[in-house]
N, C-alpha and C positions, 0 to 999 in steps of 0.2 A: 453542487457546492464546490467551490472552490481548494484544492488538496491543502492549501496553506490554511484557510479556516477550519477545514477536519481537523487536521492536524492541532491545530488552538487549542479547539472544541474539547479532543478526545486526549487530551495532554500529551502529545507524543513529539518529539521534535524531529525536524527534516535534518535528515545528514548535510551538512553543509556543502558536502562536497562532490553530492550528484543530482543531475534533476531541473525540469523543468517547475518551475511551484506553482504557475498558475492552470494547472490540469483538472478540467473539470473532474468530477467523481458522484456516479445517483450510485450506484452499490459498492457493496463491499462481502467479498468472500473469503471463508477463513478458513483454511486446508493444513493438514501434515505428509500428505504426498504430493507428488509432482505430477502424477496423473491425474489428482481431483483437481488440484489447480491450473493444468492445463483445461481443463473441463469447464471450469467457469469462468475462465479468462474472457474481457472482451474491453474496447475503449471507454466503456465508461466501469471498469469496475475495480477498485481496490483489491488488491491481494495481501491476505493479512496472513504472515505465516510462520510457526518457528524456527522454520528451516533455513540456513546461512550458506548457500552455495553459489557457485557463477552461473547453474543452469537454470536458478529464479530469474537471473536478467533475459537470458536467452527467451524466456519462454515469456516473459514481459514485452521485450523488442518485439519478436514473433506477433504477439496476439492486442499489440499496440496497446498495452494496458497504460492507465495515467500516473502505476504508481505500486511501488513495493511498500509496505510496512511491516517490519518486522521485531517480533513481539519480545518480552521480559529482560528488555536492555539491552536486548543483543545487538554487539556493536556489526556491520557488515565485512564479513572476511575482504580481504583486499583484492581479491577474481572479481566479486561481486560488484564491490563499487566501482573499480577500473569498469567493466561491461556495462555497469549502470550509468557512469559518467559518461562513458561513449554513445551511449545510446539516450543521451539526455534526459534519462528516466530517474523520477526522483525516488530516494527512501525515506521512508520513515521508521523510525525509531520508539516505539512506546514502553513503556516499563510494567504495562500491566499485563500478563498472561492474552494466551490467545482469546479464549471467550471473554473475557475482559470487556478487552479490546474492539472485540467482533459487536457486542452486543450495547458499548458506546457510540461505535461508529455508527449503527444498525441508529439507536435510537436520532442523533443527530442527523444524519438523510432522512429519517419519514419526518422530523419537524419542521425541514428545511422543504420537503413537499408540501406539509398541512401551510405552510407559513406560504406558498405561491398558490393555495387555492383557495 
């Protein structure tokens, strides 16, 4: 699925000001350390997190993820989106809590799978 239709889907808006938006996305992982989310980091997998720091981009550029989302409005500290606009990685922005979040996203991938088979 496309990050800009997650994004729709799971009411969350892209920062305007970093990111490529057409990134595909089949998972999505939802972490409060940076060692779980280095863990599950991979190109096709959302990283949904509450954490607002520069070493989320780092570890996104690194593991070629398609994409930040971070969780309860939190707007991106200004390290973050600088490293994220450099590395033309998008954010997203949701307003609902982490599980929320996690378990929107979660349902829109498996019926964007049921729907191609």
């Amino acid at each position: 699925m496309k990050l800009t239709e997650l994004s729709n889907q799971i009411d969350a808006r892209l920062h305007p000001e970093a990111g490529h938006r057409d990134a595909q996305v089949a998972y999505v992982y939802a972490g409060t350390t940076m060692s779980d989310l280095i863990g599950h980091a991979a190109t096709d997998v959302l990283l949904i997190t509450s954490l607002n720091n520069a070493q989320l981009a780092r570890i996104g550029e690194l593991m070629d993820v398609p994409g930040l989302c971070l969780t309860d409005g939190t707007e991106p500290c200004a390290d973050l989106l600088r490293l994220a606009r450099d590395a033309d990685m998008p954010i997203l922005v949701a307003a609902a809590g982490l599980d929320a979040t996690r378990r929107a996203a979660e349902a829109c991938l498996a019926g964007a799978r049921e729907a191609r088979t």
